[in-house]
N, C-alpha and C positions, 0 to 999 in steps of 0.2 A: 420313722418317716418324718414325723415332728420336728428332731433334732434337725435332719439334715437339710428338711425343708430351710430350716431357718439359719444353718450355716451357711448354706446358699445365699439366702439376703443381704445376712449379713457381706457376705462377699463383693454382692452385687452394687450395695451400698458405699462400698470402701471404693468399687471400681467407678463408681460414681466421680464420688468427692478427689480421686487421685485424678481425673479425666478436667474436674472441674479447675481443680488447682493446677492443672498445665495449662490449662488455657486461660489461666486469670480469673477464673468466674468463683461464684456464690457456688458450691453444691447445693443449698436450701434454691434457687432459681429452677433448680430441674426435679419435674414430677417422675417419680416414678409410677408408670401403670406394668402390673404384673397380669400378664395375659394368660388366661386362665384355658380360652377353648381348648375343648377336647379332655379338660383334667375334670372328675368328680367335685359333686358339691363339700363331700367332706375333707378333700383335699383344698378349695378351694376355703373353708372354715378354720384349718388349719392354718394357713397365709394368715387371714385376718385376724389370724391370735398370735400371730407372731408379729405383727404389726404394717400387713398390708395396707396401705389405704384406699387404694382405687384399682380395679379388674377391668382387664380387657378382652370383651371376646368378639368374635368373627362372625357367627349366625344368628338371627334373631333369637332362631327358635330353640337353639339350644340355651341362650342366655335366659330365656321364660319362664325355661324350667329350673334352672339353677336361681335364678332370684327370688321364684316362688318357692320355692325349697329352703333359703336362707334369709326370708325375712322376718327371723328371726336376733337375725348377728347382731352381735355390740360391740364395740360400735359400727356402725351400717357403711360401709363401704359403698362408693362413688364407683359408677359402672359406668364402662368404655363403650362404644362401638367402634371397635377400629376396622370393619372389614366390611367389604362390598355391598349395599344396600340397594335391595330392588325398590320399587314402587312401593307393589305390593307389599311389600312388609312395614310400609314408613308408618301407618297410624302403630303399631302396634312398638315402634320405635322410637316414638314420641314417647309415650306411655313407659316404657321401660329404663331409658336409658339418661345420664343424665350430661351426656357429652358425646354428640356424634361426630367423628373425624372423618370419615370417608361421604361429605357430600361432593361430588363428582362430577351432576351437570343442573343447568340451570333447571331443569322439570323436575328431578328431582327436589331441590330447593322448595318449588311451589308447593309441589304434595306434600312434604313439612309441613310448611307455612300453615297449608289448609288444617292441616291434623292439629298443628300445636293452638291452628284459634279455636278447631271445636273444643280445646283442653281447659285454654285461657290460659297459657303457657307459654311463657318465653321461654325460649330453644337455641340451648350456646352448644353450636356447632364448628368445625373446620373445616376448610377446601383441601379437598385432595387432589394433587398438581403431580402429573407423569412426567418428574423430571426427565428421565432418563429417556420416552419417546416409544418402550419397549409396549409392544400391541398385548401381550399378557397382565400388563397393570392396566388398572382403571387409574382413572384420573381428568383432569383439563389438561390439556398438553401446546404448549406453544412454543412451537420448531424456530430454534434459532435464540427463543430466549428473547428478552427486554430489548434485546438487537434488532430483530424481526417484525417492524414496526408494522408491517400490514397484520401479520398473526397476534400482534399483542394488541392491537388496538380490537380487534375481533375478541379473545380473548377480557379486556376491559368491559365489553359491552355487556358479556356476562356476569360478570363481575357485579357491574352494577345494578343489573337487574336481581341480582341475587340478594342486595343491601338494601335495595326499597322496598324486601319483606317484612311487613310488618314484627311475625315476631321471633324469625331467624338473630340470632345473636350471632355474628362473626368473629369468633377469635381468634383467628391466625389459621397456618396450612397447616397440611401432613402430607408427607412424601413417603413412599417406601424404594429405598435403592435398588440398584439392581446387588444380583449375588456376583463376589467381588474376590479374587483370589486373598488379598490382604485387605484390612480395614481400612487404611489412605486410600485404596483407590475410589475408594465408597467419597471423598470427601468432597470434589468436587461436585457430584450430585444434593450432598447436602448444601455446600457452600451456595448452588443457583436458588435452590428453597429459600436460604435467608436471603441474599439478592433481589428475589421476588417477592417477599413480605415486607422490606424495607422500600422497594419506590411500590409498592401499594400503601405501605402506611405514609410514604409524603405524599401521596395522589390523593387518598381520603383520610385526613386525621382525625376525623368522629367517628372511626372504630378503632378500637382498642387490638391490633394488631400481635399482639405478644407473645402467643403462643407458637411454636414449631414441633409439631411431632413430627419426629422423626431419631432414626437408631434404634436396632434392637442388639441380639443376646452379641451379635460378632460384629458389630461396626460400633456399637454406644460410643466409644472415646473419639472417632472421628466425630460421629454427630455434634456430642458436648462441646467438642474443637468451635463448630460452626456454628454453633447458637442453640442448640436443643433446649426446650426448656421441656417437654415431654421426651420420654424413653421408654419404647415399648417391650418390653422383656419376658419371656416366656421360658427356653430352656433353658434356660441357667436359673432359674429358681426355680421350677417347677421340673425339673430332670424333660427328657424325649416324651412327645407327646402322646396321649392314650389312641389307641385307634378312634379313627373318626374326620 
């Protein structure tokens, strides 16, 4: 399992750097997070000896028990939250995790906020934006796009209520596509994410804009195309996921 885990990476890495070099970019520009939900802590111990950096998974509570299980590793790997996040779970997400991509809507943001000051913790977070409009994603959603100046200025308003939290750290979106018969058709979805993070970052230039998660295991090289600097990858390193 060792081996193949890690011929996999390797793979995944090559498909990286080959993605990066058609589109002119850095491959050192794009993170990889290898998403772990649903795989075992000693699968996921395994990755980090092969040189995973940073894990992404989807439920709090299954993340709780895998990090309390593996805080042990060495070196300590950077933990994702890329997946839907209630209320209710946000103090215990604060405390766990050390990059939340899926913040959603502005109340969520505050119950952050509140959690990461009983911590005394700055909290580098991401907006998750429903490019695509589809009611099965979560996300902010604005019909029409930067076009759409009554929905985007609606849109703004939260925005900014979300950046005069004290200790929310804003570092750029995350999108998840829709499912796509080929990879180009994935790109114009990605292409409106960077769109969107570019006149937010001329709107406000005192946040550091720069991250784009987005792309996983069947679109990554469209996303890389459009600016990805996160890539969230799951079966293709990790093989079909465990029941769960």
């Amino acid at each position: 399992m060792n081996a193949e885990l890690r011929q996999r990476l390797v793979a995944v890495h090559e498909q990286i750097a080959a993605a990066a070099e058609a589109a002119g970019r850095n491959p050192n520009e794009i993170q990889l997070i290898a998403v772990s939900k649903t795989h075992p802590a000693e699968v996921i111990a395994a990755a980090v000896a092969a040189g995973v950096t940073d894990l992404g998974e989807n439920r709090v509570q299954e993340a709780h028990q895998k990090i309390s299980a593996l805080q042990s590793l060495h070196p300590k790997p950077r933990w994702h939250l890329i997946g839907h996040l209630q209320r209710n779970k946000a103090k215990l997400a604060v405390e766990l995790f050390d990059l939340i991509h899926s913040v959603d809507s502005v109340r969520l943001a505050e119950t952050l906020d509140r959690h990461a000051r009983e911590r005394d913790r700055r909290l580098p977070v991401l907006l998750q934006v429903n490019v695509s409009g589809e009611e099965s994603k979560e996300g902010f959603w604005v019909p029409g796009g930067i076009a759409n100046s009554v929905a985007y200025s609606s849109f703004l308003r939260e925005i900014e209520a979300i950046l005069a939290l004290p200790t929310l750290e804003v570092r750029g979106l995350m999108t998840i596509a829709p499912i796509v018969a080929r990879a180009d058709e994935a790109r114009p979805y990605f292409a409106a994410l960077r769109q969107l993070r570019d006149d937010l970052a001329r709107r406000y230039p005192q946040i550091n804009w720069r991250e784009l998660s987005m792309g996983m295991s069947d679109d990554l090289s469209a996303a890389i195309a459009e600016g990805a600097t996160m890539v969230r990858i799951g079966r293709a390193i990790f093989g079909e996921r465990q029941i769960g």
